[in-house]
N, C-alpha and C positions, 0 to 999 in steps of 0.2 A: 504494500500500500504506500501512496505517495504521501506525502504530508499536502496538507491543503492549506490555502491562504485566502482570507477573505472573499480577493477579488476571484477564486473558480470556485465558493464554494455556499452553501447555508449556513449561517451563525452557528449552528447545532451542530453541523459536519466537519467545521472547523473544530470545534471546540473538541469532538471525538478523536476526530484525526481519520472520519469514517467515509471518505468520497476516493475516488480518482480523478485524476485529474482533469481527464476525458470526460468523464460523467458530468460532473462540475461545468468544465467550458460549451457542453452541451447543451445547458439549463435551461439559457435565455432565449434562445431558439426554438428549444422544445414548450417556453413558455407563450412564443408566439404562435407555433403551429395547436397550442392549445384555446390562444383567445380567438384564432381562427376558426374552430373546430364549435367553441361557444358561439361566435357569430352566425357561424349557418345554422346550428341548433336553435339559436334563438329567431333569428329570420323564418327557418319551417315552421317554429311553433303561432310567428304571427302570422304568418300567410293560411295554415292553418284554420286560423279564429276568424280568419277574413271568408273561407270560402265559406265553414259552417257560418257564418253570417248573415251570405249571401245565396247559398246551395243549400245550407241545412237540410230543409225537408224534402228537398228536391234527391240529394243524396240518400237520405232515410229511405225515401220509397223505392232508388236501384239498391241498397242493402239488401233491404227485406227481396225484395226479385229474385237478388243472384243468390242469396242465400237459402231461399225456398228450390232456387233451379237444381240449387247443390247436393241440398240433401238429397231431393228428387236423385237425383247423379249415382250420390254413394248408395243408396237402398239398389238401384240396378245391379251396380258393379258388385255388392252383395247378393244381391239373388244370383246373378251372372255366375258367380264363383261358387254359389252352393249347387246350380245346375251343374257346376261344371264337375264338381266332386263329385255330384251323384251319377255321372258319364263314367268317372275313371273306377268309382268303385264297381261301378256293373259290368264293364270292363274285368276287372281286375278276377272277378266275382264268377264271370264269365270262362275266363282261361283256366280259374283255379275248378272249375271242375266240369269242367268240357269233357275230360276222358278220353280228348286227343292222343293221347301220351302212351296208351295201352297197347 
């Protein structure tokens, strides 16, 4: 471990003697790509408040649609798949005692 000095480091990490040096001179960087990272977080959350605003219930009623289309969707793909088991078991069901094999 390096020793640290104020200027690459946190009061606390100084004081341990607990950063590198790298990490440290990295901080202030990482500190921007962080208020960066805040800014588009906070810009989605108002745009956001702006469409439920303006779209809200307009939005509500394609929710409730796609989400009724949906389940519709997975009950198919559930039956779909118990049809389809009940194919390979009779199948299966089938071979095992055909009496082909005699």
């Amino acid at each position: 471990m390096s020793n640290c000095t104020e200027d690459q480091c946190t009061p606390e990490q100084v004081n341990t003697n607990n950063c590198s040096t790298d990490e440290c001179c990295d901080m202030p960087e990482q500190l921007l790509e962080l208020a960066d990272e805040a800014w588009n977080e906070l810009l989605k959350e108002k745009m956001k408040a702006k469409i439920e605003e303006s779209c809200g219930e307009k939005l509500d009623e394609l929710a409730a649609l796609v989400t009724t289309a949906n389940s519709y969707r997975w009950q198919q793909k559930i039956q779909g798949k118990v049809k389809c088991d009940e194919y390979k078991s009779s199948i299966k069901e089938f071979f095992t005692n055909c009496g082909c094999d005699e």
